[in-house]
C-alpha positions as a Python dict, from the first residue, in 0.01 Angstrom:
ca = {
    (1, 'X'): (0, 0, 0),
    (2, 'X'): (132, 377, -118),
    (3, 'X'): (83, 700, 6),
    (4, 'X'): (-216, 894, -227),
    (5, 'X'): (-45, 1185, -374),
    (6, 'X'): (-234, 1468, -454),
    (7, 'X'): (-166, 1804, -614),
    (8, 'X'): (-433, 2032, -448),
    (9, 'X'): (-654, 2005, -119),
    (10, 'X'): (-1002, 1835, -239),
    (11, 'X'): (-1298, 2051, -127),
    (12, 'X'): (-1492, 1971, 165),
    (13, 'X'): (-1764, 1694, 111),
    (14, 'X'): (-2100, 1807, 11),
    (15, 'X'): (-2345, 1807, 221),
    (16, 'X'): (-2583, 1521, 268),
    (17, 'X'): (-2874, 1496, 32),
    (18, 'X'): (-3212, 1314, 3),
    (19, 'X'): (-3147, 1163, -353),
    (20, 'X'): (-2811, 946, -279),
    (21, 'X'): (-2958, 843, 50),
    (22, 'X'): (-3277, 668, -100),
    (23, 'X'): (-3056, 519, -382),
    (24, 'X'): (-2835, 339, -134),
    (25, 'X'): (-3178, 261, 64),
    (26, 'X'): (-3303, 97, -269),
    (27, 'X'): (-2929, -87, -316),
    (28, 'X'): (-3007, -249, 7),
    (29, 'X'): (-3351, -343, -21),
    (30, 'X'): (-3229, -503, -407),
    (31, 'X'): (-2912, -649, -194),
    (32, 'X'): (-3181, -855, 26),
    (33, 'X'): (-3393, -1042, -250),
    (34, 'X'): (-3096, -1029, -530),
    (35, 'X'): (-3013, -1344, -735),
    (36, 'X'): (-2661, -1220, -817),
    (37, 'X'): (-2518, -1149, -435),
    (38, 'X'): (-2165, -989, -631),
    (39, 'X'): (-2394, -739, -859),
    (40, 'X'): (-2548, -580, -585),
    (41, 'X'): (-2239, -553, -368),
    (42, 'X'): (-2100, -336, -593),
    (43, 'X'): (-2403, -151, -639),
    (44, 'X'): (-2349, -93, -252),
    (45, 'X'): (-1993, 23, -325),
    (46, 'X'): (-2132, 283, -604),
    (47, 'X'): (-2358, 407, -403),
    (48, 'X'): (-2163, 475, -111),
    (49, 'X'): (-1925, 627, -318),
    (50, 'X'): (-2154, 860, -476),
    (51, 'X'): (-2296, 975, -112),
    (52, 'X'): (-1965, 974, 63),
    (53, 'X'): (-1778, 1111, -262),
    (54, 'X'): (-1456, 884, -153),
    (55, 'X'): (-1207, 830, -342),
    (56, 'X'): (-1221, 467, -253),
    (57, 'X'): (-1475, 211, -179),
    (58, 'X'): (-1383, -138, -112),
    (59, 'X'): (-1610, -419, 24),
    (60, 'X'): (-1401, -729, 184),
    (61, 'X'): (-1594, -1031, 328),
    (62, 'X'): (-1475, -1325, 537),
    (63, 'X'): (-1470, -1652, 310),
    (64, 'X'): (-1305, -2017, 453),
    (65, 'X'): (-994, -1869, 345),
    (66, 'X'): (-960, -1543, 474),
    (67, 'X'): (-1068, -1185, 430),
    (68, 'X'): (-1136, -1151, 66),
    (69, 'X'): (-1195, -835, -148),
    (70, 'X'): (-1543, -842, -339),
    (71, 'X'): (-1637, -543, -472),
    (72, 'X'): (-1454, -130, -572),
    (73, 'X'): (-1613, 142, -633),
    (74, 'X'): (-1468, 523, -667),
    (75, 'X'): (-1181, 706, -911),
    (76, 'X'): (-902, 504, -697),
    (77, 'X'): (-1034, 167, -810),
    (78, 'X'): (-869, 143, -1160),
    (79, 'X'): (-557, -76, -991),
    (80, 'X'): (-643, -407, -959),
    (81, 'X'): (-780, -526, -623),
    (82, 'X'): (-1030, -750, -664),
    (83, 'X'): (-1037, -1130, -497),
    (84, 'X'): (-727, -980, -325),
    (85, 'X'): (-723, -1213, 14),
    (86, 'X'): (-573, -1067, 382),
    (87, 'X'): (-591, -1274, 710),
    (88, 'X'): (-857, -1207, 949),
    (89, 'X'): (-644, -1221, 1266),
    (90, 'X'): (-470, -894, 1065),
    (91, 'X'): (-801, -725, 1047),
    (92, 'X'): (-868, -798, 1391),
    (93, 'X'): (-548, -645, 1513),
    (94, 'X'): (-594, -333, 1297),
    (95, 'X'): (-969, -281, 1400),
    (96, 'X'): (-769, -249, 1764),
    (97, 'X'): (-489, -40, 1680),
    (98, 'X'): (-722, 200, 1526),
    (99, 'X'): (-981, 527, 1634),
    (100, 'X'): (-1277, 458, 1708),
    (101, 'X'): (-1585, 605, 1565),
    (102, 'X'): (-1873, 479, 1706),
    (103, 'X'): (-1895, 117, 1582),
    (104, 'X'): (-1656, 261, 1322),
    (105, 'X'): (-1245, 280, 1285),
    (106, 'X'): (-1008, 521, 1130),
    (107, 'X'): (-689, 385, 1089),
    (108, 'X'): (-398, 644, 992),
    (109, 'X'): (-213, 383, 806),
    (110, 'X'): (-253, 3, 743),
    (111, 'X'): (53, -94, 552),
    (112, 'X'): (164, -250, 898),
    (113, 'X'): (-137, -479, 934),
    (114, 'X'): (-241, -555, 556),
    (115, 'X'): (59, -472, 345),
    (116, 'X'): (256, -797, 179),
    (117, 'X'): (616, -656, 313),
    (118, 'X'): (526, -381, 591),
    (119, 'X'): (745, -92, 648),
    (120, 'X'): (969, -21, 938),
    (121, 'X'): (941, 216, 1177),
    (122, 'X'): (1131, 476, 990),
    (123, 'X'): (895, 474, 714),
    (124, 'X'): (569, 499, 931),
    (125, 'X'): (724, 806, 1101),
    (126, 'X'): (837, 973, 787),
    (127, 'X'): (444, 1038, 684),
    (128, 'X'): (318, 1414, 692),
    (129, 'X'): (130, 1525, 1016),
    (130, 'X'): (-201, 1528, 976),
    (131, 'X'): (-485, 1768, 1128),
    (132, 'X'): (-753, 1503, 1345),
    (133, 'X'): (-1021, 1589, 1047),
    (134, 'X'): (-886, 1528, 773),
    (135, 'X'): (-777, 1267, 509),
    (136, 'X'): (-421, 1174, 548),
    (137, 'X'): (-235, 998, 281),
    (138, 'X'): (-293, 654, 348),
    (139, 'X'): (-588, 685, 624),
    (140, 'X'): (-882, 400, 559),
    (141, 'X'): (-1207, 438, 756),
    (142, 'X'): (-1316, 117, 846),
    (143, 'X'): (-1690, 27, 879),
    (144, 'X'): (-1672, -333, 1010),
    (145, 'X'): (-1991, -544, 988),
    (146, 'X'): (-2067, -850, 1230),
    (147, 'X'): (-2250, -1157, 1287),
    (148, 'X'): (-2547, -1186, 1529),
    (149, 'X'): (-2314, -1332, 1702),
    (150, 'X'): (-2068, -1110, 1713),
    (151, 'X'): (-1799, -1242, 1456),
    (152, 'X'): (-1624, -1031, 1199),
    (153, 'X'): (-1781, -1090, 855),
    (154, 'X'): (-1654, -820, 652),
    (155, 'X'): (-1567, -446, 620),
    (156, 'X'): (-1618, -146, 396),
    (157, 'X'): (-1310, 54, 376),
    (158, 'X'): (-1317, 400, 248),
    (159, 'X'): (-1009, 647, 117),
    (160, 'X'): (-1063, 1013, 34),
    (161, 'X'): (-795, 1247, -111),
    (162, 'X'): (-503, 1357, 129),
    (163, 'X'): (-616, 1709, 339),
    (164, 'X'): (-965, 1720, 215),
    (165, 'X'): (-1221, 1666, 537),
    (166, 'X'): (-1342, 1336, 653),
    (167, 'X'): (-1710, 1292, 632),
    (168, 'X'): (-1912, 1456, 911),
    (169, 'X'): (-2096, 1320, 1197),
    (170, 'X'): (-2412, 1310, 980),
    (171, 'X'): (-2258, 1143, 708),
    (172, 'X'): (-2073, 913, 963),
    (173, 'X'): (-2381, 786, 1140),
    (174, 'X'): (-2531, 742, 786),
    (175, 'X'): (-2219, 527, 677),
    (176, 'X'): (-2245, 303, 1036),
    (177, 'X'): (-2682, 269, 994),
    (178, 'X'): (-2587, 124, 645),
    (179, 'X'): (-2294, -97, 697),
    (180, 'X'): (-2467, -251, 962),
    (181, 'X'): (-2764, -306, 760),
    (182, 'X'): (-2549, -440, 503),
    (183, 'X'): (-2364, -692, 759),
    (184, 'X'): (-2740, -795, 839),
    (185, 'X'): (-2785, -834, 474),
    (186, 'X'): (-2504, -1063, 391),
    (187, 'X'): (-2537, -1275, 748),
    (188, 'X'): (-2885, -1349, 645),
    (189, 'X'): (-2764, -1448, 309),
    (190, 'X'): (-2538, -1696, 433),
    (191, 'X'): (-2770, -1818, 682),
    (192, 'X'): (-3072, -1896, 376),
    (193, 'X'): (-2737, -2051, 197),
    (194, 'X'): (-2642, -2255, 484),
    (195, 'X'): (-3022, -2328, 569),
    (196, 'X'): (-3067, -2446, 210),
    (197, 'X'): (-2745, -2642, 179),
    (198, 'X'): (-2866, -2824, 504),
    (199, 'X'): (-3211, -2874, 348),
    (200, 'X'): (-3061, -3031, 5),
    (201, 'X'): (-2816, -3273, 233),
    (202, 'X'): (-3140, -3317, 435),
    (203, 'X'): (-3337, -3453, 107),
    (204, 'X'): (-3048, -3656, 13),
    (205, 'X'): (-2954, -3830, 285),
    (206, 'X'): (-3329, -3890, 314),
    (207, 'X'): (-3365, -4022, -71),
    (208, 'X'): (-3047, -4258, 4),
    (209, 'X'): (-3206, -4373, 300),
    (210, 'X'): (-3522, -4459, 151),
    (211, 'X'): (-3379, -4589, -99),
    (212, 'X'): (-3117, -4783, 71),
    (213, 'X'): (-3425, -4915, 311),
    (214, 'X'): (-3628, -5017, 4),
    (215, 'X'): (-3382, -5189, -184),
    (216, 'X'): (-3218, -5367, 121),
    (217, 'X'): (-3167, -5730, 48),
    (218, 'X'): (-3298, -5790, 405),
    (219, 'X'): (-3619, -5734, 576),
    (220, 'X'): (-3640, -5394, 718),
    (221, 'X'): (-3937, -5262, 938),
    (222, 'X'): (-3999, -4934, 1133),
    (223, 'X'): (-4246, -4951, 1412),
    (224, 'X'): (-4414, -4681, 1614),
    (225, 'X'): (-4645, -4628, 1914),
    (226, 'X'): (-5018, -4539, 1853),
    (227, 'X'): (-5354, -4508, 2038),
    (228, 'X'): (-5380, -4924, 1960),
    (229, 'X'): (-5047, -4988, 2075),
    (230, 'X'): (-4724, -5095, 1847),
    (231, 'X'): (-4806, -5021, 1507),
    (232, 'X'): (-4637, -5095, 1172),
    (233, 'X'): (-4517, -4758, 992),
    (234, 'X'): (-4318, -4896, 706),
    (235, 'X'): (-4166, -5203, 553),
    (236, 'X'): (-3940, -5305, 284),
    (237, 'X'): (-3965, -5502, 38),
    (238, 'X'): (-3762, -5801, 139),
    (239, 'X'): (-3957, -5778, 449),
    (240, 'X'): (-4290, -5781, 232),
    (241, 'X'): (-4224, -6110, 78),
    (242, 'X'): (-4069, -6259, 396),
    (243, 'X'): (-4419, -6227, 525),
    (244, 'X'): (-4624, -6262, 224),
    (245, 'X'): (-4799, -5934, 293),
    (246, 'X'): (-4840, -5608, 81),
    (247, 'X'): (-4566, -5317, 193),
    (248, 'X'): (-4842, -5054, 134),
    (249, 'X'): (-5090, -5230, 296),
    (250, 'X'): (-4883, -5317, 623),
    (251, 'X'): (-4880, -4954, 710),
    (252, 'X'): (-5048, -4843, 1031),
    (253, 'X'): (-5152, -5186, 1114),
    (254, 'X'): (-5106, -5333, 1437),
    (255, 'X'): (-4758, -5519, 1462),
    (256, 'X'): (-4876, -5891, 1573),
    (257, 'X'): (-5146, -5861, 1233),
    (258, 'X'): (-4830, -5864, 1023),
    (259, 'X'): (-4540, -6023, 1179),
    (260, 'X'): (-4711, -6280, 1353),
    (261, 'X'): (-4527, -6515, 1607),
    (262, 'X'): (-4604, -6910, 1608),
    (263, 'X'): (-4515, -6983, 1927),
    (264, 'X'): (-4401, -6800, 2274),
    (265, 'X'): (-4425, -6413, 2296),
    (266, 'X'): (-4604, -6205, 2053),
    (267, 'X'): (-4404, -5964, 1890),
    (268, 'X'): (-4598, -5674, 2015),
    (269, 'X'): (-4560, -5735, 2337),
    (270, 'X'): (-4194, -5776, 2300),
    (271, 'X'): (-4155, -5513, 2139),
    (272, 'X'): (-4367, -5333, 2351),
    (273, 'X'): (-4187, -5421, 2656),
    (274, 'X'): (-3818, -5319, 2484),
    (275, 'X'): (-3962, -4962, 2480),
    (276, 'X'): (-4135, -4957, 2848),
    (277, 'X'): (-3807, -5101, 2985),
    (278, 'X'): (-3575, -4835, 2803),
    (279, 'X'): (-3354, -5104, 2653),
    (280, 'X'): (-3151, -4936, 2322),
    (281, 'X'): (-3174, -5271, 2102),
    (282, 'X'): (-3278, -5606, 2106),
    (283, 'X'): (-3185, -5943, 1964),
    (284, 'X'): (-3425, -6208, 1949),
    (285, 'X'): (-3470, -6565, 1698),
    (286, 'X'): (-3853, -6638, 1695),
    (287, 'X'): (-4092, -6860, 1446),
    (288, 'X'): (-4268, -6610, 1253),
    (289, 'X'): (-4558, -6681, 1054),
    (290, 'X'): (-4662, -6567, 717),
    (291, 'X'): (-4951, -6464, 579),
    (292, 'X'): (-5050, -6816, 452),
    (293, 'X'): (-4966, -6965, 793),
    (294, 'X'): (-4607, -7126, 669),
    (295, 'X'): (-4322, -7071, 930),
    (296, 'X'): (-3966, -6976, 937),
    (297, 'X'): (-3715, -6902, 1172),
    (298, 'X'): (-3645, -6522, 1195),
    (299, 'X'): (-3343, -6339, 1356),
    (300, 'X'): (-3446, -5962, 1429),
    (301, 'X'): (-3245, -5719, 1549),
    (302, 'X'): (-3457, -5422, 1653),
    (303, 'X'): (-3303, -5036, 1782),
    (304, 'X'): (-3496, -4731, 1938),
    (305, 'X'): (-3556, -4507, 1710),
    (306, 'X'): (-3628, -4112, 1782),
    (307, 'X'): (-3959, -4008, 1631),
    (308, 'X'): (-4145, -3692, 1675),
    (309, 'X'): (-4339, -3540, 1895),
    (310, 'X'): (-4213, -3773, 2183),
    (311, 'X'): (-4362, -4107, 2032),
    (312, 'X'): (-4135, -4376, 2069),
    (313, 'X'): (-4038, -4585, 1739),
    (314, 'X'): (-3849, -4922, 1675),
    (315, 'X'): (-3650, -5023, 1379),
    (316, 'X'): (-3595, -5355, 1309),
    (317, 'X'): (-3391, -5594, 1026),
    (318, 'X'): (-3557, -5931, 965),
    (319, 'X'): (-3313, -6240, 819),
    (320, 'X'): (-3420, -6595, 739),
    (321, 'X'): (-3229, -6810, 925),
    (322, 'X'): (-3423, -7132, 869),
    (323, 'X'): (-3190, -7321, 666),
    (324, 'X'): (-2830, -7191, 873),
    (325, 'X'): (-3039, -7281, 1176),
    (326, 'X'): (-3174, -7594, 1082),
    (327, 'X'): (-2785, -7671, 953),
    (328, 'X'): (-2699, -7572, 1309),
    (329, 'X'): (-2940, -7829, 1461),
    (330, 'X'): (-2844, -8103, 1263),
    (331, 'X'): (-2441, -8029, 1328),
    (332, 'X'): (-2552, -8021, 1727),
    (333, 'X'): (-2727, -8363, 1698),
    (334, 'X'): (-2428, -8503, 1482),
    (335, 'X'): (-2220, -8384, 1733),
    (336, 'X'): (-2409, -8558, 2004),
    (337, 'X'): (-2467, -8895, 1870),
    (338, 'X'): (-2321, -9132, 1682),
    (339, 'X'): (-2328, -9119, 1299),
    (340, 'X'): (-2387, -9527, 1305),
    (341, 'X'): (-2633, -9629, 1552),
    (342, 'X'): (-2803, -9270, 1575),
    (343, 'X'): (-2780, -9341, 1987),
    (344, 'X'): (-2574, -9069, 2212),
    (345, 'X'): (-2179, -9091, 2178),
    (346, 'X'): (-1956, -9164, 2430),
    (347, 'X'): (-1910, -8794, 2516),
    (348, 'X'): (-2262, -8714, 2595),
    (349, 'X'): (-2324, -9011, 2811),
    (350, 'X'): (-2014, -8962, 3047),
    (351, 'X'): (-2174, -8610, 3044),
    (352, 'X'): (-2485, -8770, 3162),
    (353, 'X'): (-2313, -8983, 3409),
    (354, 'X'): (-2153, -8686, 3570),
    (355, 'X'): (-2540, -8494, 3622),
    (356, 'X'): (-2682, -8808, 3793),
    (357, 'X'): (-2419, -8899, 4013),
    (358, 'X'): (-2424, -8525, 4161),
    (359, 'X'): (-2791, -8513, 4149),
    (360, 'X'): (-2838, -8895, 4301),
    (361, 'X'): (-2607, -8727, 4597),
    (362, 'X'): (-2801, -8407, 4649),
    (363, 'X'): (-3164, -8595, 4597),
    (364, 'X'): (-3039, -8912, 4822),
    (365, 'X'): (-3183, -9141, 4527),
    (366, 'X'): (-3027, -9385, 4339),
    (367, 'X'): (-2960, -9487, 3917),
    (368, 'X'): (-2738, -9739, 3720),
    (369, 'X'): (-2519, -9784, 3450),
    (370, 'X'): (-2516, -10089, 3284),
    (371, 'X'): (-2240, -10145, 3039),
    (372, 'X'): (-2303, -10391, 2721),
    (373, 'X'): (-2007, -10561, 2531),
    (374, 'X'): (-2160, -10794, 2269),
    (375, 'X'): (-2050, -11147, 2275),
    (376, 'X'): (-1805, -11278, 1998),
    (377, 'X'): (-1872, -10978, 1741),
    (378, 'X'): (-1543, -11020, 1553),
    (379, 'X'): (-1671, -11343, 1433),
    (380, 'X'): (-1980, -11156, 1206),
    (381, 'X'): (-1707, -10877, 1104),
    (382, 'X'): (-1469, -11185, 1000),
    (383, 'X'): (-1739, -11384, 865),
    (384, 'X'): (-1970, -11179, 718),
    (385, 'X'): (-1788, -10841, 664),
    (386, 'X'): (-1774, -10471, 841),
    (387, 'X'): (-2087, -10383, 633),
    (388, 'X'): (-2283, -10668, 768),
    (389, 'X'): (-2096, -10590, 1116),
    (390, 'X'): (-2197, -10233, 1084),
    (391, 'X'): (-2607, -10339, 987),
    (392, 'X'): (-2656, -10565, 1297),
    (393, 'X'): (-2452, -10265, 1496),
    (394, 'X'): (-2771, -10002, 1393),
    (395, 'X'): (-3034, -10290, 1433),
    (396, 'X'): (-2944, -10402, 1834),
    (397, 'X'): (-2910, -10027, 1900),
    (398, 'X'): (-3272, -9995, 1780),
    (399, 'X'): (-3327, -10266, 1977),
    (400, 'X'): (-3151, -10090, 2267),
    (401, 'X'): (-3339, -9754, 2218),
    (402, 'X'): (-3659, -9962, 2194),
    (403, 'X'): (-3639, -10109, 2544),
    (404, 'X'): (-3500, -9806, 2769),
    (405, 'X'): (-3705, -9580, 2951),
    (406, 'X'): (-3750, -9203, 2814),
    (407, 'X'): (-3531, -9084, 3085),
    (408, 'X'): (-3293, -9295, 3045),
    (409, 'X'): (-2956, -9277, 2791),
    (410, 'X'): (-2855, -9521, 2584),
    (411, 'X'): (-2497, -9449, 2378),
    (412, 'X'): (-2281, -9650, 2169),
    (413, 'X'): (-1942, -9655, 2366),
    (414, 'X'): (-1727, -9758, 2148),
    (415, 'X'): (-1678, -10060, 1885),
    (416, 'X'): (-1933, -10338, 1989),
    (417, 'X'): (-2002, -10174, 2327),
    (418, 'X'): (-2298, -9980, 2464),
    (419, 'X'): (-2358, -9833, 2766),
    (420, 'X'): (-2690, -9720, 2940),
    (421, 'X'): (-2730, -9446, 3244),
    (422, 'X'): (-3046, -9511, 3440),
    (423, 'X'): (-3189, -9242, 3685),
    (424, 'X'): (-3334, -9277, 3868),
    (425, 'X'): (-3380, -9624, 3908),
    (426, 'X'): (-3383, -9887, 4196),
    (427, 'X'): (-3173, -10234, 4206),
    (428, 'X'): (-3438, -10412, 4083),
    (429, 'X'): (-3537, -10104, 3825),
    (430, 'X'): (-3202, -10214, 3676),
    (431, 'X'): (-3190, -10557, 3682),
    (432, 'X'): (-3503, -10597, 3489),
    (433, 'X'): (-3321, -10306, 3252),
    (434, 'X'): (-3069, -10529, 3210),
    (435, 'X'): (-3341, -10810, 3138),
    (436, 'X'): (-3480, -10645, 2883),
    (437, 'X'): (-3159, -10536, 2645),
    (438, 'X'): (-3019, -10876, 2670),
    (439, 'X'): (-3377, -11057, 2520),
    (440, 'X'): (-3430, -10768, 2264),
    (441, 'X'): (-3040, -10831, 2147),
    (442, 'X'): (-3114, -11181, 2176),
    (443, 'X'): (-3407, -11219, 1899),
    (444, 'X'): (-3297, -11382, 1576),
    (445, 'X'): (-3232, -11168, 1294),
    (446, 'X'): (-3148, -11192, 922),
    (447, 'X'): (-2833, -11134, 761),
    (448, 'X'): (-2773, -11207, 432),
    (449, 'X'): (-3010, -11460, 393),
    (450, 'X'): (-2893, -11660, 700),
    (451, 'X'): (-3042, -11619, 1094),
    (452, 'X'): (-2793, -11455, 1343),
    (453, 'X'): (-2799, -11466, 1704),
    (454, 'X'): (-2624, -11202, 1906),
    (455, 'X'): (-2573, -11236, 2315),
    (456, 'X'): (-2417, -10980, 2505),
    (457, 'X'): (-2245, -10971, 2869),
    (458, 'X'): (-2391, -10677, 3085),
    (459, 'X'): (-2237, -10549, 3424),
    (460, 'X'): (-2438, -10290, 3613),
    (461, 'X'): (-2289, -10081, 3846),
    (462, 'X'): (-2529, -9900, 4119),
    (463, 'X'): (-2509, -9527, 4113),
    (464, 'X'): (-2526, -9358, 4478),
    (465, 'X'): (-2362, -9020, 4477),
    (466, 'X'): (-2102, -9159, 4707),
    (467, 'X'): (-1868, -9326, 4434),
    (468, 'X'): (-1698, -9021, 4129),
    (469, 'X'): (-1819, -9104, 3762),
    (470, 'X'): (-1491, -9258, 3625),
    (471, 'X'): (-1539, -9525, 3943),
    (472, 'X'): (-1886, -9640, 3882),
    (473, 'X'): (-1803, -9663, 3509),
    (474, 'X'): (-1481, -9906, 3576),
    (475, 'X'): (-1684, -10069, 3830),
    (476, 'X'): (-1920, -10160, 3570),
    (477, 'X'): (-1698, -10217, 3340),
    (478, 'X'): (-1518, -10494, 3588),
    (479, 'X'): (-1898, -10621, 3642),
    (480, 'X'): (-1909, -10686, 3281),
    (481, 'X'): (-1613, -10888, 3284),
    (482, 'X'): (-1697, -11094, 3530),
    (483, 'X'): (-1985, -11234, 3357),
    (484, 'X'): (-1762, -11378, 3087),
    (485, 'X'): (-1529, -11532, 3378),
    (486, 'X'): (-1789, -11760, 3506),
    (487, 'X'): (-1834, -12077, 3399),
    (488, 'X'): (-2217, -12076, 3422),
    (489, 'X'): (-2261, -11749, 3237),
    (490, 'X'): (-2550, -11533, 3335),
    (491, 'X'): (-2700, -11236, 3192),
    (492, 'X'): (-2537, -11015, 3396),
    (493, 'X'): (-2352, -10943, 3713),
    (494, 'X'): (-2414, -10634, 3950),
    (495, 'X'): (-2176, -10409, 4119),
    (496, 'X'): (-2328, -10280, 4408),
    (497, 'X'): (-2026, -10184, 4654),
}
């Protein structure tokens, strides 16, 4: 920034009149419904130029990247100033360093706060004195405007020639009533922008919503509260044909009329509940019906969700998990029996055998296991083949499961040996057990077109609560044995120590 050199003293500035006064009136009122925000800017800048008569007009406003100039008006504007950016920190520390004027700021010489290489000391003292009144050669009047909340958003600057008198108290109060106007202006035009910004991210994020919620691949539902309690307000599609129902005609119904439950809880109510209880989200697998009274398995996953007016709202995603949960069940029950005989494996008998002996010492009652090794098996496996061996395995533990109580377990051990837990069940409970699995394995049966006749050799051990699992199962075990060390074999031998 240079000094303004001058030849003569300007005159003093006319006095106010009517005609500039309503013309910068009119600027502003075009300023607050104008399409083009720069054209009437600078018809503010002309206009204060021709009421001021300054030599200089320039309009800066605060953008995201600093003080930037917008608009010049006046015989001083020739030089190129225009998008010309200063810091705002700069602006603040001049507006302090400067007069003040009411809300307005006269600043002898800004080269120190605005310039690109400010000058030293020597320099700033080398400028002419100037009388309080007048124009120096490089004094700005600064009309700042501000937010409603009190933050710098731009300035109007003014320059007149060197010695000719600053504008009068009149004029002054004039130039403050209309820059703060302006600053009114301009916030308000940043607010609609903002406002309308917000109101077009608004509608999109509400268009990708809806359309991400029609087009989910899952079932979606949104529930809210009404006079007849939980009611449906909107469903996808996927959620339309995982019920069989019409999305347009689910709306407003009550919840249990389209997501019915076959069994246990009714949705409502669950739902229901979830809001009284001030729980955030829920996770629940239920057997839903559909519309034409099918079933499936359904995992939902519901959320609060803030609705207005105070009503409370659910959202919910709906997934089919009848096949992944039926593939569940049947890798549980593989798990638990065995692939062969279809009875419990070894691990979920000894499993057994731990529960009842703790619960036959806490309930003072008594159970058995009875352990079965069939007789001479490795002759039907030599004889006949492991095929064979394996058919008359699955047919005497038919016969097993056929003859055991419903309380009772029956498992393949291991090999050509099955054992059974009994509980609760008295000595002579047992022994007639143990009656009964040796005559079922007993009956003829036909294997490849010739009659085979199994036996087996049983040895029951009592269960008490006094003796740990892995004893009552070797005790049995032992029992077992000695069946096939007498001589006189019976049908089985009892452990009862």
């Amino acid at each position: 920034m240079t000094p303004r050199r001058d030849d003569h003293v300007s005159p003093p500035p006319k006095p106010l009149a009517a005609d500039p006064v309503r013309g910068l009136r009119e600027t502003l009122a075009t300023l607050r419904t104008a399409p083009n925000a720069c054209r009437s800017l600078q018809d503010v800048c002309d206009a204060l130029s021709g009421l001021l008569g300054c030599q200089l007009v320039v309009l800066n406003l605060v953008s995201a990247d600093g003080m930037r100039i917008v608009a010049t008006s006046g015989p001083g504007a020739g030089h190129p100033r225009l998008g010309r950016l200063s810091q705002v920190d700069d602006w603040h520390r001049m507006l302090e360093a400067s007069l003040r004027t009411g809300e307005l700021r006269l600043c002898r010489d800004p080269r120190p706060f605005l310039a690109e290489n400010p000058p030293d000391d020597d320099e700033s003292q080398g400028l002419p004195p100037v009388a309080d009144q007048h124009w120096g050669p490089l004094s700005v009047l600064i009309a700042p405007m501000w937010s409603f909340e009190g933050d710098l958003v731009g300035a109007l600057t003014l320059e007149g020639a060197a010695g000719q008198l600053l504008p009068d108290e009149l004029m002054l109060t004039v130039l403050e009533m209309f820059t703060a106007q302006v600053g009114a202006v301009i916030c308000q035009q940043r607010l609609a922008e903002l406002a309308a910004a917000d109101h077009q991210a608004l509608t999109l994020s509400e268009e990708r919503y809806r359309l991400a919620f029609d087009n989910a691949p899952i079932g979606i539902a949104e529930f809210t509260t009404g006079p007849q309690g939980l009611l449906v307000g909107r469903i996808n599609r996927a959620a339309a044909r995982l019920f069989g129902v019409d999305a347009l005609e689910a709306r407003d119904r009550r919840v249990d009329e389209v997501f019915g439950v076959a069994e246990g809880e009714p949705l409502g109510r669950l739902m229901g509940s979830m809001l009284g209880e001030g729980h955030r989200s829920l996770r629940v697998e239920l057997p839903f019906l559909r519309s034409d009274g099918s079933q499936f398995w359904g995992l939902m996953k519901a959320a609060m969700l803030p609705t207005a007016a105070g009503r409370g709202g659910i959202v919910c995603q709906v997934l089919d998990i009848t096949e992944s949960r039926t593939d569940a069940m049947a890798l549980a029950e593989r798990a638990q029996h065995d692939p062969l005989t279809g009875l419990a494996n070894r691990f979920v008998v000894l499993n057994r055998l731990d529960d009842v002996v703790h619960r036959a010492g806490e309930e003072g009652t008594t159970g058995a296991l009875l352990f079965c090794d069939l007789d001479n098996f490795k002759i039907v496996n030599d004889e006949q083949g492991h095929l064979a061996g394996d058919q008359v395995l699955a047919e005497l533990a038919h016969r097993i499961g056929s003859v055991v109580r419903a309380d009772d377990t029956a498992s393949r051990f291991g090999g050509d040996e099955f054992v059974i837990v009994a509980y609760p069940a008295s000595l002579t409970a047992a022994t007639r057990l143990g009656d009964r699995v040796a005559e079922a394995l007993a009956e003829p049966m036909v294997l490849n077109e010739s009659v085979l006749q199994v036996t087996v050799s049983i040895g029951i051990a009592v269960i008490t609560g006094a003796v740990e699992p892995a004893e009552v199962l070797r005790r049995a075990d032992a029992a077992m044995y000695e069946v096939r060390s007498r001589q006189l074999r019976p049908t089985f031998v009892v452990d009862t120590a």
